[in-house]
C-alpha positions in Angstrom: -3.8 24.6 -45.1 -6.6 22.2 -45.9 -7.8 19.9 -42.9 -10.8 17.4 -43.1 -13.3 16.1 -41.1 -15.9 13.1 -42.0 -19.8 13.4 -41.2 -22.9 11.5 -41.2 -25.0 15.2 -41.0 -23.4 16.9 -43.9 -27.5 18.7 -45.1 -27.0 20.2 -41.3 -23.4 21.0 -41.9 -24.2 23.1 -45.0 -26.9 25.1 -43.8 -26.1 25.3 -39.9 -22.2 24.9 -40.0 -20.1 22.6 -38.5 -20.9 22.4 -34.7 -19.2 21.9 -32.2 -20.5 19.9 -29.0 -20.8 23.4 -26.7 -23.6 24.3 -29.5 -25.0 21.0 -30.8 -28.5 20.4 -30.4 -28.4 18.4 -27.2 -32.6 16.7 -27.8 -31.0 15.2 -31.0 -30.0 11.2 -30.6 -26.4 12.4 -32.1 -25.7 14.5 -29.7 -25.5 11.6 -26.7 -23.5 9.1 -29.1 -21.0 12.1 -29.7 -20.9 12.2 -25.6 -20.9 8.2 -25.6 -17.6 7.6 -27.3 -15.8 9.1 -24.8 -17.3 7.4 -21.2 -14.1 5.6 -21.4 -11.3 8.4 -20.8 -14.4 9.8 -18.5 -14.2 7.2 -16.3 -18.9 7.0 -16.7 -21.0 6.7 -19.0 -23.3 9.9 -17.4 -23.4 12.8 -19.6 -22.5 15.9 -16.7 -19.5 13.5 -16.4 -18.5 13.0 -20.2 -18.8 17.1 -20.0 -17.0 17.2 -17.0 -14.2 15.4 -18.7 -13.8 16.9 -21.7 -13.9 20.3 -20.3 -11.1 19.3 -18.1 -8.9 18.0 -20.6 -7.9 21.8 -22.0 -9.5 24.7 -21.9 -12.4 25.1 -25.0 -12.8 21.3 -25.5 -16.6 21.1 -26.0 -16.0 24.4 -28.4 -13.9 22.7 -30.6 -14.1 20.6 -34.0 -11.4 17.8 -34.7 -9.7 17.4 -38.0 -7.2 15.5 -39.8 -4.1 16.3 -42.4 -5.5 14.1 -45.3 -8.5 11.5 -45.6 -8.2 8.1 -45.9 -7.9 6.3 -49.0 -11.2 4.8 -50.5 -10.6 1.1 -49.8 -11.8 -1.3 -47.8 -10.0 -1.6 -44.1 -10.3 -4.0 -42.0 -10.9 -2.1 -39.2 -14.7 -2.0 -39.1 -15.5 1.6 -37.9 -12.8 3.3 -40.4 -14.2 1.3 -43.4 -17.8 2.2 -42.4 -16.7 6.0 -42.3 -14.8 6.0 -45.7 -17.5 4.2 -47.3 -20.8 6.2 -45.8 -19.9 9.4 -44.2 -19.3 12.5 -46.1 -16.0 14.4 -46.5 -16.0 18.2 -45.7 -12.7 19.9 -45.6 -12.1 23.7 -44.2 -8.9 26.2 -44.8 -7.3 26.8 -41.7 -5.6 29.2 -42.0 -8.7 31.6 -43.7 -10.4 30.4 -40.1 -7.2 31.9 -38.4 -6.6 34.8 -40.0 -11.0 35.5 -40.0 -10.5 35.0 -35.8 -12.3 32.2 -35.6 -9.9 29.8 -34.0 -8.7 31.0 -30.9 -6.6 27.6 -30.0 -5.3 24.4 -31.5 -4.6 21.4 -29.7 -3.0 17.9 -31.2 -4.0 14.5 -30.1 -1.9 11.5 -31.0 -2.7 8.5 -29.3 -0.3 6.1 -31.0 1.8 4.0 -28.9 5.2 5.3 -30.0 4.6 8.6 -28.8 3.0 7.3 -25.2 2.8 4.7 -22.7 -0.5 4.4 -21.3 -2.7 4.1 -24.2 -5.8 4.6 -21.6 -4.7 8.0 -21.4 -5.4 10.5 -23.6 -1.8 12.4 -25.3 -3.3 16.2 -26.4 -0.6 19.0 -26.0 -0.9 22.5 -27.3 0.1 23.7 -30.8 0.8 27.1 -30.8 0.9 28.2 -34.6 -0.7 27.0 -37.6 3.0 26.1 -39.1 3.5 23.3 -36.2 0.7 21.1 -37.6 2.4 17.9 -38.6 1.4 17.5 -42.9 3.5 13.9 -42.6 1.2 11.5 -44.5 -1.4 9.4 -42.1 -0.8 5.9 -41.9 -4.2 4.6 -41.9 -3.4 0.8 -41.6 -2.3 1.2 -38.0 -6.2 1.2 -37.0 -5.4 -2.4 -37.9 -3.2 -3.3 -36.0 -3.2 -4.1 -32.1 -3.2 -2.4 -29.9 -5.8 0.3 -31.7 -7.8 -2.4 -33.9 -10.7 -2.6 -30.6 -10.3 1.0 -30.4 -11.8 4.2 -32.4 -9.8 4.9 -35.8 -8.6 8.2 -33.7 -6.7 6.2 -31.5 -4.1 5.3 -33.7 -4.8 8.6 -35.9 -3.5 11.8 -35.1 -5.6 14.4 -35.3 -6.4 18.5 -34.1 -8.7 20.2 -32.1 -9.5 23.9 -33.4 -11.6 25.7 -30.6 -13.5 27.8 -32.2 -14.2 31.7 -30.8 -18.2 30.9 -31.1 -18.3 26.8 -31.0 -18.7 26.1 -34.9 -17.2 26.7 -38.3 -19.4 29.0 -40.6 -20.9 27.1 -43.7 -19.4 29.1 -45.9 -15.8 27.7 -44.7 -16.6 24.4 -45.6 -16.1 22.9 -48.6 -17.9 19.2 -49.7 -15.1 17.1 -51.0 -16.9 13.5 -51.2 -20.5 12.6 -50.8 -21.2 9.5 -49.6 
């Protein structure tokens, strides 16, 4: 199975792979505005904190890599953050289940924010998935970024979306495929 992920670093992505935060290069000003977007959930905006969190929210969180069923169409949204990314970041995918079967993903976890599945859309909704087969291939409906209550809100509030931890904290570059440049 084919799952994507969009990126503004895609020259690092081909020759380093794609990284996870537990290996990311911490000096680089990328680093602290992948930390930054989620001082929210973490209650500060301190980075031991943001660590603290994540870490605490399943077990391999900073070793993982989020990814989604399908991009978004190439139009313009009216969200301001999902039209930015489908117009200027770069589209990698990766075959999950060569990354399974090669040992690198040791868990998968699913995070679906939207407010039919939950009630307290200040709280984060990740459960396990424990195959490859329970990923959900339904088609993404990227217009409800639009709507209230996720238009204030990151696109992957209203997305859902999977966490692969990865054995070693990033996906080889040789896994990953370009699909769109920017």
């Amino acid at each position: 199975m084919k799952m994507y992920a969009y990126t503004f670093q895609y020259d690092r992505v081909k020759d380093e792979g794609y990284l996870s935060l537990s290996i990311a290069n911490r000096a680089d000003p990328c680093f602290r505005e992948r930390l930054a977007v989620h001082s929210d959930n973490a209650g500060s905006p301190k980075n031991e904190d943001i660590w603290a969190y994540l870490e605490g929210t399943f077990k391999g969180r900073t070793r993982s890599v989020c990814a989604i069923t399908e991009p978004a169409p190439i139009k313009e949204y009216k969200h301001p953050y999902l039209n930015y990314l489908i117009h200027h970041a770069d589209l990698v995918s990766f075959d999950v289940d060569r990354l399974w079967q090669d040992g690198f993903i040791e868990a998968i976890y699913c995070k679906d924010m939207r407010e039919a599945v939950k009630k307290d859309l200040f709280r984060e909704n990740i459960y396990p998935i424990g195959a490859l087969n329970e990923i959900d291939p339904a088609p993404v409906d990227w217009t409800l970024c639009e709507k209230k209550p996720y238009s204030h809100r990151s696109p992957w509030a209203a997305v859902k979306h999977y966490f692969f931890v990865l054995r070693d904290g990033r996906i080889p570059p040789e896994y990953i495929t370009l699909e769109n440049k920017a």
